[in-house]
C-alpha positions in Angstrom: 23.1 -59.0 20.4 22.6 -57.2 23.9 19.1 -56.1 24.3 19.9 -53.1 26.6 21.2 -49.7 24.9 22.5 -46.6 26.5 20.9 -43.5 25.6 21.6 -39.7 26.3 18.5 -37.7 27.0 18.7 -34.1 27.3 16.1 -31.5 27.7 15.6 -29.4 24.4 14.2 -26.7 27.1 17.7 -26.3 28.8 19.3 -26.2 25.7 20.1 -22.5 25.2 19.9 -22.4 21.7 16.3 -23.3 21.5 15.3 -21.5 25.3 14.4 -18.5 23.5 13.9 -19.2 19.8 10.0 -19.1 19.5 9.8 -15.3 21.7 12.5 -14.1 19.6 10.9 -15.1 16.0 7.5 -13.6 17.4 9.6 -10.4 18.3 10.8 -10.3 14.6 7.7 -11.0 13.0 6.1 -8.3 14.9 8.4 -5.3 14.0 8.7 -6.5 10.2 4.9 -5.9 10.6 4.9 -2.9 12.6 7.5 -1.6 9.8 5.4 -2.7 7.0 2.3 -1.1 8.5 4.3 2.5 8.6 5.6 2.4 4.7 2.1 1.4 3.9 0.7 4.1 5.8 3.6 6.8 4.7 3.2 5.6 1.2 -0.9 6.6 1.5 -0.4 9.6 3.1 2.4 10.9 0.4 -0.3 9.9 -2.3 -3.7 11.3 -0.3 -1.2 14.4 -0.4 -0.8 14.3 -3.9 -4.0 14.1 -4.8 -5.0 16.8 -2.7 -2.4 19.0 -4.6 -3.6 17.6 -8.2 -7.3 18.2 -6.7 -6.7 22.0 -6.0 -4.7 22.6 -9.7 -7.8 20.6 -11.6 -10.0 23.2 -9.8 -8.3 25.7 -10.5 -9.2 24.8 -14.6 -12.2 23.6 -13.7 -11.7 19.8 -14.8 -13.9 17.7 -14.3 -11.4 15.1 -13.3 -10.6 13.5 -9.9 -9.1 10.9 -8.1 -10.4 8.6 -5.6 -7.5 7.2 -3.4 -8.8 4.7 -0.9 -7.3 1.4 1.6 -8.9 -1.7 1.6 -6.7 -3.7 4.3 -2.9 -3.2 3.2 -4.3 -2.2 -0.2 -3.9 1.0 -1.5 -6.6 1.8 -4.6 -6.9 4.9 -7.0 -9.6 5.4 -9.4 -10.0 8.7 -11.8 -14.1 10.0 -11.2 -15.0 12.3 -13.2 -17.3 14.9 -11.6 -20.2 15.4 -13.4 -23.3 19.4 -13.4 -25.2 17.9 -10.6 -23.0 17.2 -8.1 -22.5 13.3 -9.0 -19.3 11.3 -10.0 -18.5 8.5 -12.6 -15.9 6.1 -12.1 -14.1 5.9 -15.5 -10.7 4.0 -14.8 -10.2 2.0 -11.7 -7.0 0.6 -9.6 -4.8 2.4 -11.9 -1.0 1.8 -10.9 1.3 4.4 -9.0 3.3 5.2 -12.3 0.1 5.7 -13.8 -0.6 8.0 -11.2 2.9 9.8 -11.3 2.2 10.0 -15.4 -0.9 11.7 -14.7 0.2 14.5 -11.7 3.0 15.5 -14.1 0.3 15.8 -16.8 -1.8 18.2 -14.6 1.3 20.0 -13.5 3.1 20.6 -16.9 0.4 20.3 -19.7 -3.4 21.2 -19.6 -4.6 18.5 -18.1 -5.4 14.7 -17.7 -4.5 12.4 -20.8 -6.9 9.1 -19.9 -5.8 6.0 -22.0 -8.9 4.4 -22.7 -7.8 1.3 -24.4 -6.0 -0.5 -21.3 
């Protein structure tokens, strides 16, 4: 058995289908971020602006219902106050989901008000 081999080294860095690999999946990775960060921050500002409009017809009956929408991070939170004579607020249900939300706007627009499901 000979005890001398021939091998064939290349560089992996002149290889052209590694050159650029890394920059390219750190360009990717940035833009799926940069596009994730704009839905998420769409997506508040749709719901800050439908609370604003629910805020101004619950006024306008003088509810005491409200909403609280608020970020923490890349999560998105709403909880229903309810506003109490001396200028306080209780929390009554928190983190309640966007259909829940959606339920609730058409509630205030079409009927007399909010319908709060205690038993979830």
């Amino acid at each position: 058995m000979p005890d001398e081999f021939d091998i064939n080294i290349r560089k992996v860095n002149e290889s052209g289908a590694f050159r650029d690999q890394g920059g390219r999946r750190q360009r990717q990775d940035q833009k799926k971020r940069e596009t994730g960060d704009d839905a998420a921050r769409d997506h508040f500002q749709e719901i800050s602006a439908s609370v604003a409009h629910a805020h101004r017809i619950l006024e306008q009956r003088q509810s005491p219902y409200r909403f609280h929408v608020y970020r923490n991070g890349d999560d998105m939170f709403i909880d229903i106050v309810v506003l109490d004579e001396h200028g306080g607020s209780t929390t009554i249900r928190k983190n309640i989901t966007d259909q829940e939300f959606t339920n609730i706007i058409k509630n205030i627009e079409t009927l007399d008000g909010v319908i709060i499901d205690y038993t979830a």
